[in-house]
N, C-alpha and C positions, 0 to 999 in steps of 0.2 A: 456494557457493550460486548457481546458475546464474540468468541472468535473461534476459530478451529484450535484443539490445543495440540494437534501436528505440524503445524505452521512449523517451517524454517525460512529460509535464507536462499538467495537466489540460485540457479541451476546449475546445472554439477556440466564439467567439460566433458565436451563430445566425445564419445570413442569409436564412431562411426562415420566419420567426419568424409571417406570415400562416397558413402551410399547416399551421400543428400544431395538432392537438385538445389543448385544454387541459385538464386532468384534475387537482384538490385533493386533495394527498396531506397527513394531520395524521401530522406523524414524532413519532415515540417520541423516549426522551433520549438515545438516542445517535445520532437523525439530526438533529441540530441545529449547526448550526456557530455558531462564536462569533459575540452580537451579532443574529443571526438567530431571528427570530419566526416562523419558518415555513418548511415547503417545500411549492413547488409541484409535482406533476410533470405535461410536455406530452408528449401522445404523438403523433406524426407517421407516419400514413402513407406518406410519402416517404422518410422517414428507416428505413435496413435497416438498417447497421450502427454507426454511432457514436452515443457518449451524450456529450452535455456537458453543460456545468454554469455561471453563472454568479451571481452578485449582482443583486438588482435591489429596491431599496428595502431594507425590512427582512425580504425572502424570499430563499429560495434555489430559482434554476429551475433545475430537468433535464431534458432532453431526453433521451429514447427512444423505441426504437423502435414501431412500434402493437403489434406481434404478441409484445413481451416478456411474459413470464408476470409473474405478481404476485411473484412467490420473487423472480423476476431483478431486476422493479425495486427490490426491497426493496434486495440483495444492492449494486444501481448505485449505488443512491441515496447507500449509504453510502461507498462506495469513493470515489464524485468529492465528496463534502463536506467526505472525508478529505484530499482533492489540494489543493482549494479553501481547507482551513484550512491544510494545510503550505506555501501558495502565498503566505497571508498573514503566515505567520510568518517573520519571520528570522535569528531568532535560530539559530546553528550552534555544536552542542558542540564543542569544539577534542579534542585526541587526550588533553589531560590529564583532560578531563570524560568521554573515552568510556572510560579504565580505570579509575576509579570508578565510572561503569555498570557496569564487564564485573565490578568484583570483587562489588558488590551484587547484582549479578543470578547471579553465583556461588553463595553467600552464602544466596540465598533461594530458587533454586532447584534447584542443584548441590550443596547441601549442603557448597561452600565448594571442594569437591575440584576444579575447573577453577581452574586459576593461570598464566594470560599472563606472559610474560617481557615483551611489548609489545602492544600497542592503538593502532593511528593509522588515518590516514586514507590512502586513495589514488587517483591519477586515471590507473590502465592498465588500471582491470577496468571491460568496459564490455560484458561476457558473464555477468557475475555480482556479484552483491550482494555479496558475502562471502568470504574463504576468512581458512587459517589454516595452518600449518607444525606439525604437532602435537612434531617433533624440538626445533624451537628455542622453543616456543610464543608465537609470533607470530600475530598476527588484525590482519586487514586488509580496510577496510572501503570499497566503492566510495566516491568523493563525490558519487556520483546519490542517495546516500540523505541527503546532505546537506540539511538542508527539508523531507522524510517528517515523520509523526507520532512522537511519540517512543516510543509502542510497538510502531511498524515496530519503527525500529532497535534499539529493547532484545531484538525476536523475531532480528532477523539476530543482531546479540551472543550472544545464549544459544545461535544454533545451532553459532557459530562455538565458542561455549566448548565446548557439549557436544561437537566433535571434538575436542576436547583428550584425552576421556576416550574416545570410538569414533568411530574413524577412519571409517568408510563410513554407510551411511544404514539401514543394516538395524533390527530391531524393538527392538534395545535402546538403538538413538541417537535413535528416535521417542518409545519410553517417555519419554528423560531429557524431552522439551518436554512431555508430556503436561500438568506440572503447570504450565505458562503459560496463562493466561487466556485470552489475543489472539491465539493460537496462529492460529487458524483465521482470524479476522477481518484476524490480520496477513498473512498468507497469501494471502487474498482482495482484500486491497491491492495487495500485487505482482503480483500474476497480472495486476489491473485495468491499474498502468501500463505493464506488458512487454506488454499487449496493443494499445499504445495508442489506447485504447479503443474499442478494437473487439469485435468479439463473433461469432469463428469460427462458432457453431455456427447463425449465422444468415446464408444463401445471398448473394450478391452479387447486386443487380441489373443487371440491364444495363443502360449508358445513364449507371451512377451515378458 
């Protein structure tokens, strides 16, 4: 499962914190991080490409850019509150807690027929989230997802298992995830930290 290998961690504190138009966003329930009673979002004309995110009181502020559409902020808003809560968390499952994921998530959504011979963890994939040996059935999972959400890693897990059962990416190894929830939202998380956080489809300025 390939990934950016520039990927970091959630957005760096504002230093321009005067020059942004502040704009009151009320988030639904799954834009809420723990603890937090609110988010706010700023939006900054100066700011083209990067959104950050951090704490401040019992709110959570983000930063983006002026010209994001409403989708995009929705889309950001969740992505770095995502980062923000894995960033607070620290708890890390060890290799014996990720193949009890991988056989649960088997189990519930593989209908049991993906069976890892092994599940651990490791630190030489730094191009991709996940892979897997479907011969020896081995899955091996970067340690950059180490501190992700836990249903990032349960998305990387299940895609790792379904190559157990099809080896390439075509439309019956897309079927098996169909039936995951988070599919897309997890999805949308990794895209967010491989891009760190940036947002290609908005021009560079110069100067910036």
């Amino acid at each position: 499962m390939p990934a950016d290998p520039s990927a970091h961690g959630s957005g760096e504190t504002p230093l321009r914190r005067a020059a942004d138009t502040s704009r009151g966003a009320v988030p639904g329930p799954e834009a809420r991080g723990p603890g937090t009673s609110a988010v706010e979002v700023r939006r900054s004309s100066r700011r083209r490409r990067t959104v950050s995110a951090y704490r401040e009181g019992d709110r959570t502020v983000v930063l983006i850019p002026a010209r994001m559409s409403e989708a995009e902020e929705r889309r950001w808003v969740t992505v770095m509150l995502d980062k923000l809560a894995a960033q607070e968390s620290k708890r890390i499952l060890g290799d014996g807690e990720l193949a009890e994921r991988a056989e649960r998530l088997s189990g519930q959504y593989l209908d049991g027929r993906a069976r890892p011979a092994s599940v651990r963890w490791v630190t030489n994939q730094n191009t991709r989230w996940g892979s897997c040996t479907p011969a020896e059935g081995s899955i091996r999972l970067s340690h950059r997802l180490q501190g992700m959400p836990e249903y990032v890693i349960d998305y990387v897990l299940l895609h790792e298992l379904a190559h157990l059962l099809v080896p390439g990416h075509g439309p019956r190894f897309w079927r098996l995830l169909e039936t995951y929830p988070r599919t897309e939202r997890a999805r949308g998380y990794l895209e967010g930290v491989g891009a760190p956080d940036r947002l290609p489809q908005l021009p560079v300025a110069r100067g910036e």
